[in-house]
Residue, then its C-alpha position, 0 to 999 in steps of 0.5 A: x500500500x504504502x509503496x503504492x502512495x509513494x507512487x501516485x506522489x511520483x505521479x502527481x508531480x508529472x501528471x498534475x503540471x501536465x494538465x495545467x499546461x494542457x488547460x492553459x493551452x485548451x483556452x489558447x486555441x479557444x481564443x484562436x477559434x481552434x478545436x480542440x477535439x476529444x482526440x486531441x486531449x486524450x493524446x495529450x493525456x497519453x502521452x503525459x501517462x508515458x513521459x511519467x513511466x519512462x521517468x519512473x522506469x528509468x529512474x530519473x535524477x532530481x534535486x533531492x538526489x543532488x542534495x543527498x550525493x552532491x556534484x560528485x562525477x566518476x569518470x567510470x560513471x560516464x560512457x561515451x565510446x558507442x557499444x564499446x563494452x565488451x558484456x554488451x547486453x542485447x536484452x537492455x538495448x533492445x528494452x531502451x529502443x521499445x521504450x522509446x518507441x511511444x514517443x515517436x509515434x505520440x509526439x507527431x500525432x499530437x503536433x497534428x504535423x505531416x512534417x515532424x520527423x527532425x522535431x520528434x527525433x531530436x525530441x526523443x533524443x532530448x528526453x533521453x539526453x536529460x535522463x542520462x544525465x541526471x542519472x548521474x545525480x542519483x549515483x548511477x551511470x550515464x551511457x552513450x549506447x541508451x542515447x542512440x537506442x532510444x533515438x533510434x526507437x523514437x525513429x521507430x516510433x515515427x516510422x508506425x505513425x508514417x504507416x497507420x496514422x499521418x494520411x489520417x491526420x487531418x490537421x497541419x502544424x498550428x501557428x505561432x506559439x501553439x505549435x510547441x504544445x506537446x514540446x512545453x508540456x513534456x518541459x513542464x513534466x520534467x521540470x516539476x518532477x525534478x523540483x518536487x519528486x523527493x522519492x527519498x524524503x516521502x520514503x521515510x515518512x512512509x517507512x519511518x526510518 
């Protein structure tokens, strides 16, 4: 049970910022006279379910990790040599490519855009870069070889929704600043988990120790 709470706080810090933005936004295109379908939402809703377990699975650093390890890198905390470990695990790589694989197809149907390859891949690269590295405020390891499989599973991603969904899609890139909707609302998710997620201080009150 008490493990079970702990999770629905993680969750808080991720889902609630999210549908703020996704409010704030809805009112945004109200102004503009653009829809916001039920569709639109509920992807919207999906992908914030996503961003949250990718986070919680692969154990996301914040700011109360560096309170309690402080700044202090190893040099044998940080891969940048590409498959250059001689026990390469291909269970693991093939893990962080299906990880990643939701972003690529989620993040162009939510832009509603028939020309979003470059901003999904770099958006699917961005979020494991920023994992990566505050890994490394937790005490854990930062390896080049997740970055590249999961860039290439967002590539994955993309490349279902080229096959089932982007003849489907009936809506272009909105204009001006509507246009970075799912790019704001994934900043606000990992921004808010990073300052308000203290796994460990939660832990102890639930733990009492």
């Amino acid at each position: 049970m008490k493990s079970i709470v702990l999770l629905g706080y993680e969750l808080l810090t991720v889902i609630v910022p999210a549908f703020i933005v996704m409010l704030a936004f809805l009112s945004a295109r109200r102004r503009r006279g653009i829809g916001s379908n039920g569709r639109h939402m509920m992807l919207l809703m999906i992908f914030a379910l996503y961003v949250f377990v990718v986070l919680n699975v692969t154990g996301a650093g914040t700011v109360f990790d560096l309170k309690r390890y402080g700044l202090e890198i190893r040099p044998e905390q940080i891969n940048v040599l590409p498959f250059s470990d001689p026990n390469l695990n291909i269970v693991t790589h093939g893990l962080n490519v299906i990880l990643f694989i939701p972003f690529g197809l989620l993040f162009p149907l939510i832009r509603g855009s028939k020309k979003s390859f470059a901003c999904t891949l770099a958006g699917g690269a961005l979020l494991s870069l920023i994992i990566e590295l505050s890994q490394l405020l937790n005490n854990r390891s930062t390896d080049i070889d997740d970055l590249i499989m999961n860039t290439v599973g967002t590539a994955a991603g993309f490349a279902l929704y080229v096959l089932f969904f982007r003849k489907s899609t009936s809506c272009e890139t909105p204009q001006g600043f509507l246009r970075y909707e799912p790019c704001i609302c994934l900043a606000v998710m990992i921004i808010c988990r990073f300052l308000f997620f203290n796994e460990m201080g939660a832990a102890k009150l639930l733990y009492v120790f």
